[in-house]
C-alpha positions as CSV (number, residue, x, y, z in Angstrom):
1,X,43.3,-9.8,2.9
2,X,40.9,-9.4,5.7
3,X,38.2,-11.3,7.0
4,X,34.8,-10.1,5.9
5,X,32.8,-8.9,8.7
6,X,29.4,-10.9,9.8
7,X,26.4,-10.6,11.9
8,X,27.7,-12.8,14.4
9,X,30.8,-10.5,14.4
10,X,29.0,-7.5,15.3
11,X,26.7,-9.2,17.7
12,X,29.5,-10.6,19.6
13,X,31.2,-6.5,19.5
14,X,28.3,-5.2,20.9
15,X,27.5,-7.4,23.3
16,X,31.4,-7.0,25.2
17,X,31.3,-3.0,24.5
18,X,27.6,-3.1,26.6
19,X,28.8,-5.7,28.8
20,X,32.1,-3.3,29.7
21,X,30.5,0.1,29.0
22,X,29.2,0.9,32.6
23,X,32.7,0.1,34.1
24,X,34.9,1.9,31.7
25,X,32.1,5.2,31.9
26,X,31.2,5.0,35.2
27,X,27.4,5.1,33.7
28,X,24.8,3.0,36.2
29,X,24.5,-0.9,35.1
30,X,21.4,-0.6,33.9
31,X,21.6,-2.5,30.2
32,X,20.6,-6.0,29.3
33,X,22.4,-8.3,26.8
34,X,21.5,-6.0,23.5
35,X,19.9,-7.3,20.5
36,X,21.3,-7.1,16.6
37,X,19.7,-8.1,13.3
38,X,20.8,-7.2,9.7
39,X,19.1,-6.9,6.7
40,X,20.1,-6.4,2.7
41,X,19.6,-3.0,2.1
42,X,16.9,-4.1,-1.2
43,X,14.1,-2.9,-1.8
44,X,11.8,-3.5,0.9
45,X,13.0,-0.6,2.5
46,X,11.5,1.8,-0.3
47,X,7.9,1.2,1.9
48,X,9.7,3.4,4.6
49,X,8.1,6.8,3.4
50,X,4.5,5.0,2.9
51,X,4.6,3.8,6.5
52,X,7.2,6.2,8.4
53,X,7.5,9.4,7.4
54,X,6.8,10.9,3.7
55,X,11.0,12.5,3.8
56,X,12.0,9.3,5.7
57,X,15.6,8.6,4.2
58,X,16.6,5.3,2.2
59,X,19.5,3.5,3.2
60,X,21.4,4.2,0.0
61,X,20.7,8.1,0.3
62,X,22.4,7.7,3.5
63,X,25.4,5.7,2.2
64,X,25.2,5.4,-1.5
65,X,26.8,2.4,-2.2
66,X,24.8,0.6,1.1
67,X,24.4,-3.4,1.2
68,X,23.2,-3.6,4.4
69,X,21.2,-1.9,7.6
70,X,22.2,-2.9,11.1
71,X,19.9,-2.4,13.7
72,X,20.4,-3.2,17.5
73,X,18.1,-3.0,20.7
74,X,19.3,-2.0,24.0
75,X,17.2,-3.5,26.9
76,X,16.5,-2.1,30.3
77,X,16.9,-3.9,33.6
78,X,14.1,-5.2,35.5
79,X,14.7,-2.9,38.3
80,X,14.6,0.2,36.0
81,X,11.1,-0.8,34.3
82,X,9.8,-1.7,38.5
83,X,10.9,1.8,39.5
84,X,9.3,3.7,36.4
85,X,6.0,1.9,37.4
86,X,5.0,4.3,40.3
87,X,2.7,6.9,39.9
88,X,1.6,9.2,36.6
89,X,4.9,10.4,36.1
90,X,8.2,9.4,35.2
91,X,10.9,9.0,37.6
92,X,14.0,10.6,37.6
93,X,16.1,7.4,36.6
94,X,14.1,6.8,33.5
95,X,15.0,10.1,32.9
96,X,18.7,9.6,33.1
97,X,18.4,6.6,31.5
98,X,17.4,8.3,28.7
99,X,20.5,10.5,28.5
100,X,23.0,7.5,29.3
101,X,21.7,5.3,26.6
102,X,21.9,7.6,24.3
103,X,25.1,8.2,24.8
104,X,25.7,4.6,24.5
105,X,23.7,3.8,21.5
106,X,25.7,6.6,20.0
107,X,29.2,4.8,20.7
108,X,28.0,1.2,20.0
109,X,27.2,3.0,16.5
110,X,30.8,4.4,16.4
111,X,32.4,1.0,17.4
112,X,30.4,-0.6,15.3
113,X,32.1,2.1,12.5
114,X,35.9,1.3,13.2
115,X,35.4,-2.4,13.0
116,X,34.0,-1.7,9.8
117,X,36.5,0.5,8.1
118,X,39.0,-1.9,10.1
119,X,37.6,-4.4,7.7
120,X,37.9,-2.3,4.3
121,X,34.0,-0.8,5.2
122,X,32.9,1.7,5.0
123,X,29.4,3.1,7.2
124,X,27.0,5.7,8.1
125,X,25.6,6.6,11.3
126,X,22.7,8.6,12.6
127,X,21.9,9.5,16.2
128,X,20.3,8.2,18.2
129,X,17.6,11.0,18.8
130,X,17.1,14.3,17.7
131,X,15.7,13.0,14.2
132,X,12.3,13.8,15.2
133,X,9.8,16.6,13.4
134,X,8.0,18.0,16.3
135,X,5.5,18.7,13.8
136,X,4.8,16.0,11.9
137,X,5.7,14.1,15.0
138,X,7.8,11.7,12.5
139,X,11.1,11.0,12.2
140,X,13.2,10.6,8.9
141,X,15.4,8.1,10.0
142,X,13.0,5.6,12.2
143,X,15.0,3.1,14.4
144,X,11.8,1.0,14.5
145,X,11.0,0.7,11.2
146,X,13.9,0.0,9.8
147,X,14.0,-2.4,12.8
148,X,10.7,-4.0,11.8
149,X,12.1,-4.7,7.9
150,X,15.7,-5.9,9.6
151,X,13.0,-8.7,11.7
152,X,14.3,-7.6,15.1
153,X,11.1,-6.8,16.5
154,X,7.3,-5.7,16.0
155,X,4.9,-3.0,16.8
156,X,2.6,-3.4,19.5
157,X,-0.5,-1.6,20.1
158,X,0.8,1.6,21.7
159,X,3.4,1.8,18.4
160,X,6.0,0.6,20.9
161,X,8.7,-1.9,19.9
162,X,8.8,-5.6,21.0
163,X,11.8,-7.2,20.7
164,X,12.5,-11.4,22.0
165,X,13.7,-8.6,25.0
166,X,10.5,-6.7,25.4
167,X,10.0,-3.4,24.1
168,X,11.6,-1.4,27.6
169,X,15.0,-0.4,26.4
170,X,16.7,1.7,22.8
171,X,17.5,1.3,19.2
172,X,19.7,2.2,17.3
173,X,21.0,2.0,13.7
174,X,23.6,2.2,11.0
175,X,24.2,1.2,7.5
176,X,27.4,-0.2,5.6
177,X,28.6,-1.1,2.9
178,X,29.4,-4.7,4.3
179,X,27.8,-7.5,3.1
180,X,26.0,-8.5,6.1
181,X,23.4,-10.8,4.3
182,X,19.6,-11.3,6.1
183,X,19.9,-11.4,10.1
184,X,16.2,-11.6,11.3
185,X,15.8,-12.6,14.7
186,X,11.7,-12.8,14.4
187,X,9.9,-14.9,12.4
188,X,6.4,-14.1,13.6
189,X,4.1,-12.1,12.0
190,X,2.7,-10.1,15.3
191,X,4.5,-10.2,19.1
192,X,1.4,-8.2,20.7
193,X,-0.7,-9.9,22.5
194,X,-3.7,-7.9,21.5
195,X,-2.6,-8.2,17.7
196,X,-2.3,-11.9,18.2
197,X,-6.5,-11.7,19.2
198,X,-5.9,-11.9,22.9
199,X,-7.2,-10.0,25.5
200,X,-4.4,-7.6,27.1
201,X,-4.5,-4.0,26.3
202,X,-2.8,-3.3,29.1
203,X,-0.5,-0.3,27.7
204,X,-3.9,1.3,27.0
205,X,-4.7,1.3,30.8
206,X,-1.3,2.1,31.8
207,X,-0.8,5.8,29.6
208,X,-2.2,8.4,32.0
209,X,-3.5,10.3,29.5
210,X,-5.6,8.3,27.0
211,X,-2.8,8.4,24.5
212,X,-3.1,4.7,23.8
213,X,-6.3,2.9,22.7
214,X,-7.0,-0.4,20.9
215,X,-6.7,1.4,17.4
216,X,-3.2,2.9,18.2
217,X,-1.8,5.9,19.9
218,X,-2.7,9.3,19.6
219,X,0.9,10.9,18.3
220,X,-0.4,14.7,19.3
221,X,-1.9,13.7,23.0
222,X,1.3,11.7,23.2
223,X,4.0,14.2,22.2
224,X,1.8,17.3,24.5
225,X,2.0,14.5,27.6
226,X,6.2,14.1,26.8
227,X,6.8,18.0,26.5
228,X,4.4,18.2,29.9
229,X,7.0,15.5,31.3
230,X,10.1,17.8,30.5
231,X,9.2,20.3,32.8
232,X,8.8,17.7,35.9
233,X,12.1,16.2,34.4
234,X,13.8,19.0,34.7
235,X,12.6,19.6,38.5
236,X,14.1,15.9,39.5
237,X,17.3,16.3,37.4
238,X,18.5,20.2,36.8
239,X,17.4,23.6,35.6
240,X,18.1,23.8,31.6
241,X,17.6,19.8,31.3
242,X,14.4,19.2,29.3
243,X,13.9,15.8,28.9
244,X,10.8,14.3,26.7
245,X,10.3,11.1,28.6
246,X,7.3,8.9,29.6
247,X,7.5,5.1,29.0
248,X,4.5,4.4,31.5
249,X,3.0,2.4,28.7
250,X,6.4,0.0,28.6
251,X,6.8,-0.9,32.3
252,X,5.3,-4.1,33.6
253,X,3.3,-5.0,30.7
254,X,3.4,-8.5,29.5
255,X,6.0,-7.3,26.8
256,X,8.4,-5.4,29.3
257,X,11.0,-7.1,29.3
258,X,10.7,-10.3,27.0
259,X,8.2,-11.4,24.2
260,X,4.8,-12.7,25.5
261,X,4.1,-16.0,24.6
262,X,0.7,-16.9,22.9
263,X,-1.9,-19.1,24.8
């Protein structure tokens, strides 16, 4: 009879497949030691369409007979966030970074799968993009969220994603029919500085456009700004090669690259 799988398991999975991923791809080394936390798949998560999206999917409509949601964080390097800094515009290596962690995010999901079934599971995946409504400017299956109820991270002000690694990287997600028990790797109620009552608001100075104020982010001036973006993305990369980046409002901020500490 096998083993049943744990949290620890997968962490340790992830952690040698991101570790080894740049080698065996030939992808840039641009990934951190990524992030994991798991959560019963109960009912907390029946908020999702009060607070995501109205047709934001459940767990168990994704996998009937779910028990657990797995959600993981991939973090940028320094050097990646430092270059992204200059200037109003993206640069063309947060651009490709982009592409390359989605591809990754998209395998850690499918390793994640085989050691699953290899263990008698059984799991859904979703990608890890291309779930957005340009409309609604929602997504029905929100990494973040589900990332928030799973305790891997919080929102801060600009409705970015701060993780114990900052909030300059991916997420991605799954669920399964494992057993995976609660895996929360935050405790705290907010990780924003400004939340926490201090004076930062620096992602608010750092969005070019005004996207970001002390109330939240403006989801229309935002998603205008990224499909503006596209067109100078495609310039620096190739013709054909739209891609909706930004993520001036995550680069040397206090919550970059790790979690700011209160003072």
């Amino acid at each position: 009879m096998n083993r049943s799988v744990t949290a620890d398991d997968l962490r340790i999975l992830i952690d040698k497949y991101v570790a080894e991923y740049h080698r065996k791809s030939g992808e840039r080394k641009i990934w951190r030691k990524p992030l994991l936390a798991t959560a019963k798949a109960d009912d907390r998560f029946d908020i999702l369409p009060r607070i995501a999206a109205e047709n934001h999917l459940l767990p168990r409509e994704l996998l009937p007979s779910a028990k657990s949601a797995v959600v993981f964080f991939i973090p940028f390097v320094k050097k990646l966030a430092v270059e992204n800094n200059e200037g109003d515009m993206p640069c063309r290596n947060w651009g490709l970074a982009y592409e390359s962690t989605n591809r990754l995010i998209n395998r850690v999901c499918e390793c994640i799968r085989h050691h699953l079934e290899d263990h008698g599971n059984r799991a859904e995946l979703t990608p890890a993009t291309h779930n957005f409504d340009p409309v609604k400017l929602v997504s029905r299956w929100s990494h973040k969220h589900l990332g928030y109820i799973a305790g891997l991270g919080r929102f801060g002000v600009n409705a970015q994603f701060i993780t114990s690694s900052g909030c300059a990287g991916r997420l991605g997600s799954l669920v399964t029919d494992a057993a995976l028990g609660d895996g929360s790797l935050i405790r705290e109620k907010e990780l924003c500085l400004y939340k926490n009552g201090q004076k930062c608001l620096m992602c608010v100075e750092r969005c070019p456009v005004g996207a970001v104020s002390d109330s939240g982010i403006d989801r229309k001036l935002c998603w205008e700004r990224l499909k503006s973006n596209s067109l100078h993305m495609e310039k620096l990369i190739r013709p054909g090669n739209a891609i909706e980046v930004c993520g001036k409002c995550q680069v040397l901020v206090p919550c970059s690259l790790e979690a700011p500490e209160k003072k």
